[in-house]
N, C-alpha and C positions, 0 to 999 in steps of 0.2 A: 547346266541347270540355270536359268533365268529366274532373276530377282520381280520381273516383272507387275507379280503380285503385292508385292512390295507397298505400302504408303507411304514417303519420301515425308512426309510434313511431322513434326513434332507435334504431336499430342498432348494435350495439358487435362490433367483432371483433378476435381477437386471433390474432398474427402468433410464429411463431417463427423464429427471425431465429440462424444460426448464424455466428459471426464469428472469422478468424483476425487473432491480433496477433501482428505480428513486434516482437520489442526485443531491445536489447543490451545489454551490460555495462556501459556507460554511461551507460544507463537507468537502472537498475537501482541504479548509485552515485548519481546525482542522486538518485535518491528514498530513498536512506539520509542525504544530506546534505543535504535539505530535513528529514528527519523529522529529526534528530539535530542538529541547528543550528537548530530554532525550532520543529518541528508537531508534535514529540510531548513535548517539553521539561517539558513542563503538569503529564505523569502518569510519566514515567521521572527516578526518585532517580539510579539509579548503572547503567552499565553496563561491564561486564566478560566477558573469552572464556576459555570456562571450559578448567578444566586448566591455565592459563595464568600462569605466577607477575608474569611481566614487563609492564610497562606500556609503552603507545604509544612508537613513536621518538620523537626531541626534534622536531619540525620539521614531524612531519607531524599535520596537521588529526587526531581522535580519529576525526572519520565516517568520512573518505578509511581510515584505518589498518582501525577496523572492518570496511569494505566488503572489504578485502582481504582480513580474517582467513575471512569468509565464505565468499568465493571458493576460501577454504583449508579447506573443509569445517569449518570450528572454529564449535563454538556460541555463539553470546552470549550470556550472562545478563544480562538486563535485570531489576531492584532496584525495586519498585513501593515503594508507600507498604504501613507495616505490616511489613516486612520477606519481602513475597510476589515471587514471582519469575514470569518469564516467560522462554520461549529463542525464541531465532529463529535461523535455521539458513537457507540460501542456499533451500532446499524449498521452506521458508515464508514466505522473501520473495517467491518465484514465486508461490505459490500467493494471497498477500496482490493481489497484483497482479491477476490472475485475479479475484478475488473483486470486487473493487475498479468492474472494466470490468464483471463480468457484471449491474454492474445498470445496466437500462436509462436511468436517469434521470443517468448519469453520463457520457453519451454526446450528449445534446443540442448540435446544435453540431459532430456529427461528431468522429474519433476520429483526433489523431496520440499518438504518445508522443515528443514533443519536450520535455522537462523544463521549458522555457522557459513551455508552456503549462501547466503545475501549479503550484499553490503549497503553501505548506505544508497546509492543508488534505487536501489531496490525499495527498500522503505520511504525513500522521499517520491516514489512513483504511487506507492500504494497507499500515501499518506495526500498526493494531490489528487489521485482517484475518489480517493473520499470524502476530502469536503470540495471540489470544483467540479467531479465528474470527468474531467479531465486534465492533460499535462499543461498547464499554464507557466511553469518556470522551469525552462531548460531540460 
């Protein structure tokens, strides 16, 4: 029997692949408290919500305080090196997130959002997806 029929060339094909992620508000705080307590530490000077004269209660964590101001539709200003600014808004941490999953090579290994399975890596990507649109540091 002859292979003949055979096509010797590798075929490549490409799949679009639509996918729903559910998360929650808990999500959402873990990965403000992974980025803000070590994965985005590298490139954010100072961070502050803007309008805002008052600083964090005594007692509670900066990220945990943060994650809520967000929640409270309030903007953050995040203080780059240089004296350059960036906001992130509760929007743009969904949206950072979003960005985050829709690339496929971020999914290898299958998809939960249990915080537990991120590390800081993870949230300093989904944290510069959201106020830059993209990976500008590292």
């Amino acid at each position: 029997m002859t292979d003949e029929w055979k096509n010797n060339e590798n075929q490549k094909y490409t799949m679009k692949i639509e996918l729903e992620v559910k998360y929650d508000d808990q999500f959402l705080e873990d990965v403000i408290v992974i980025a803000l307590e070590g994965g985005s530490n590298y490139w954010i000077e100072c961070i502050k919500v803007k309008d805002f004269e008052n600083s964090n209660p005594k007692n509670v964590p900066l990220s945990e305080w943060i994650f809520n101001q967000l929640k409270n539709d309030k903007i953050i200003v995040i203080y780059l090196e240089h004296d350059q600014r960036a906001y992130l808004t509760m929007r743009k941490l969904k949206y950072g997130i979003k960005k985050y999953f829709s690339d496929s090579s971020k999914l290898i290994g299958g998809l939960t959002l249990d915080a537990g399975d991120y590390d800081a890596d993870m949230a300093d990507c989904v944290l510069q997806y959201a106020v830059f649109d993209e990976l500008v540091y590292g």
